[in-house]
C-alpha positions as CSV (number, residue, x, y, z in Angstrom):
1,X,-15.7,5.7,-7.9
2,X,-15.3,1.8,-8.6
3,X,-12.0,-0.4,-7.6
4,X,-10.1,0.6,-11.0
5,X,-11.4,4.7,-10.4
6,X,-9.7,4.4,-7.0
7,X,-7.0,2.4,-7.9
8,X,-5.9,5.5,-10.3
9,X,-6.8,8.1,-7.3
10,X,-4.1,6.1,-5.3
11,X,-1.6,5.8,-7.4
12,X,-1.9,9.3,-8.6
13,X,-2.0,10.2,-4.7
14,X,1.4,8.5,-3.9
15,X,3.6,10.6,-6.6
16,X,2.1,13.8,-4.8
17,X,3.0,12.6,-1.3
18,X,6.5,11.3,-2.6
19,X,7.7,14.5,-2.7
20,X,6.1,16.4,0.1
21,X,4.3,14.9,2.6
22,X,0.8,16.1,3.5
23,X,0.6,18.5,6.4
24,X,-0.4,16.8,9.5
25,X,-1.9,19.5,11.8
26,X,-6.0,20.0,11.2
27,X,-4.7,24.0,10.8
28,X,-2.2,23.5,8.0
29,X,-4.8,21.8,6.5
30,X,-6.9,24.7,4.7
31,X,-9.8,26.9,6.0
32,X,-12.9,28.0,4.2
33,X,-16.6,27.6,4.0
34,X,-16.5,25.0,1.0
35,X,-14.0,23.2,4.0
36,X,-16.7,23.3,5.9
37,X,-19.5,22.0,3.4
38,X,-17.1,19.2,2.3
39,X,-16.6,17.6,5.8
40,X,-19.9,18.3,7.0
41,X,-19.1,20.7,10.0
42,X,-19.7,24.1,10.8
43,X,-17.7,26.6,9.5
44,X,-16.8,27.7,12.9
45,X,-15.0,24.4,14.1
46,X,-12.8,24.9,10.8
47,X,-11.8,28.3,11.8
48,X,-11.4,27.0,15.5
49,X,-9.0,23.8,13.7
50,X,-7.1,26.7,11.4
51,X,-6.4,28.9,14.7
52,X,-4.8,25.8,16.4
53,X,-8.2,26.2,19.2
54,X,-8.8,22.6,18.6
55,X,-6.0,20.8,18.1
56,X,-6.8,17.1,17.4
57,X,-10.1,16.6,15.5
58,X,-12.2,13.5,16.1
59,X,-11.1,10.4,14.5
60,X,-13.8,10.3,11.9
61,X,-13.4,13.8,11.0
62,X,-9.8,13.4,10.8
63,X,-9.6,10.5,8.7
64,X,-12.2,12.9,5.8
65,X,-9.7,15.7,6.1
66,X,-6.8,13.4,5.6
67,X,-8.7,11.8,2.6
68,X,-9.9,15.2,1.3
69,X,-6.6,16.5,1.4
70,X,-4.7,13.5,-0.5
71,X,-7.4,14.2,-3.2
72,X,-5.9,18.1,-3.4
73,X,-2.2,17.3,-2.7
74,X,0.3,19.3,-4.9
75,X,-2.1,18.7,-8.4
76,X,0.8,19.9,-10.7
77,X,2.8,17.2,-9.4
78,X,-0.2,14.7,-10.0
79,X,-0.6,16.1,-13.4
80,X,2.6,15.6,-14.6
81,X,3.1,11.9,-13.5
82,X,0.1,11.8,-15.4
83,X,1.5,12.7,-18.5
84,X,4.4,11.1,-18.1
85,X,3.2,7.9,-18.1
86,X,1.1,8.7,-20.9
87,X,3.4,9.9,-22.8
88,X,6.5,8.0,-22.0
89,X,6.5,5.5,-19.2
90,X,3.0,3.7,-19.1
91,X,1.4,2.4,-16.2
92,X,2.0,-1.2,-14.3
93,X,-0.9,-2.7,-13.2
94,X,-1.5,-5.6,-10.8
95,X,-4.6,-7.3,-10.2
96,X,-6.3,-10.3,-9.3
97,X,-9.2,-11.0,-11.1
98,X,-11.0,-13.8,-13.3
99,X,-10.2,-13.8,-17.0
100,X,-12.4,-15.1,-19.6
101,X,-12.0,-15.7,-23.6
102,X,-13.9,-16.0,-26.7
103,X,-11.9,-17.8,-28.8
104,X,-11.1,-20.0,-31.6
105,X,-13.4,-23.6,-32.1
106,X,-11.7,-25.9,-29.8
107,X,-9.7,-23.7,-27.3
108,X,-11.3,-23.4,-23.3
109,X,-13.2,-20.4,-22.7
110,X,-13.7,-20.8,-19.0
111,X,-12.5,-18.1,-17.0
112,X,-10.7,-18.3,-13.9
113,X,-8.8,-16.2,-11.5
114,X,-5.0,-15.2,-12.4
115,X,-3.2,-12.9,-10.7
116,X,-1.2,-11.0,-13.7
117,X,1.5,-8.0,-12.9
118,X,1.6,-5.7,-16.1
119,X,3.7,-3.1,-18.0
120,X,0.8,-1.6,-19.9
121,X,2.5,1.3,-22.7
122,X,1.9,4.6,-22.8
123,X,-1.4,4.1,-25.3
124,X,-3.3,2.8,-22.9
125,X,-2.0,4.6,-19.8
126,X,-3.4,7.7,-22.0
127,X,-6.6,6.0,-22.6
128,X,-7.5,5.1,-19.2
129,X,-6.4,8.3,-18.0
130,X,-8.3,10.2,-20.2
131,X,-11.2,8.3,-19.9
132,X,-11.2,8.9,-15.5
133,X,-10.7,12.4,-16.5
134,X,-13.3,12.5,-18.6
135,X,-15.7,10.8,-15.7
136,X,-16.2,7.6,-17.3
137,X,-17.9,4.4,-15.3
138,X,-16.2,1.8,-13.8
139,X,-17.1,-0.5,-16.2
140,X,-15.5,1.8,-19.1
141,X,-12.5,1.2,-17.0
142,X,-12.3,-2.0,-17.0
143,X,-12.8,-2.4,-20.8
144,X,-9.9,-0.2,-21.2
145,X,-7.7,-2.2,-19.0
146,X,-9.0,-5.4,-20.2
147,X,-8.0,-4.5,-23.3
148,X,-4.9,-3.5,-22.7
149,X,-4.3,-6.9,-21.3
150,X,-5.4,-8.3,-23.9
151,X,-3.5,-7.0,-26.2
152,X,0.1,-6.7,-24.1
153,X,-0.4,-10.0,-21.6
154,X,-2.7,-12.5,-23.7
155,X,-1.9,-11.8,-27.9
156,X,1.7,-10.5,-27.0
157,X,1.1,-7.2,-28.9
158,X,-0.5,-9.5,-31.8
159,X,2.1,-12.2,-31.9
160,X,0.1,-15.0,-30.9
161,X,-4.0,-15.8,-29.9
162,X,-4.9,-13.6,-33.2
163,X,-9.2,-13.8,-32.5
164,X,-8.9,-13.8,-28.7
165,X,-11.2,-11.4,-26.5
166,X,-10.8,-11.3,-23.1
167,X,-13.5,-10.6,-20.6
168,X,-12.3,-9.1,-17.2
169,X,-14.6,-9.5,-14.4
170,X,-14.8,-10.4,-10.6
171,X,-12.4,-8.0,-9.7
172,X,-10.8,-9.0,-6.0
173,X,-8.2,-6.0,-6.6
174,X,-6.2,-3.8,-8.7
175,X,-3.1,-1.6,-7.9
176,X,-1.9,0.8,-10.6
177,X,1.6,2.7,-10.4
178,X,2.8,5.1,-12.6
């Protein structure tokens, strides 16, 4: 996943923790052989980790389980933050990154970097959501967003900068809440 991909696995990660934290022993954590596959060990240390034997996995290991776990947190709870904010609330989105235009005769095109803070509605929360769902590339992303601002930030939902597209590129971050 790119910077916007993760930026959406984050955000959709902190409404699952906000309402039960993720279990912090290894054995609480889950136990199977797909466990086992998806961090790389035997399936032996996961039973030994689910039976409390080994207590306190290795810092590397631990910090895949915590990140595996985050990605499988409470899902219905992810899910419907989702559809909220498509549906109702939209999605804020932060970023720093450079903004170039195509504009009208006479108007500067040069990009530069601007750090712009967001209410994006419900249309486009949907859209980018959809499209993440759907396994779309980063750059897909980051046309949706882009035109989002566009169309909310730079043309003021069409009240001024009529022509004006906006190209969104060196990305230095980007933090999405729901």
């Amino acid at each position: 996943m790119g910077i916007l991909g993760d930026s959406i696995e984050k955000a959709s990660a902190a409404t699952a923790t906000a309402t039960r934290p993720i279990p912090k022993s290894a054995g609480a954590q889950g136990s199977t052989k797909a466990v086992a596959q998806l961090l790389g060990i035997s399936q032996r240390t996961v039973e030994r980790y689910v039976k409390d034997q080994i207590r306190r996995p290795r810092r590397e290991l631990a910090a895949r389980i915590e990140r595996e776990v985050r990605k499988r947190w409470q899902p219905k709870v992810r899910q419907k933050a989702q559809q909220r904010a498509a549906q109702r609330t939209g999605i804020t989105i932060e970023t720093r990154a450079r903004f170039g235009f195509t504009a009208a005769p006479g108007t500067t095109d040069d990009g530069r970097i601007r750090l712009i803070t967001q209410h994006l509605p419900p249309a486009y929360a949907a859209r980018l959501l959809d499209a993440q769902a759907a396994g779309a590339t980063e750059q897909q992303l980051q046309n949706i967003a882009a035109e989002g601002l566009q169309e909310i930030y730079f043309k003021d939902r069409g009240r001024r900068a009529d022509g004006l597209l906006v190209e969104f590129t060196d990305i230095d971050y980007v933090e999405i809440d729901f």
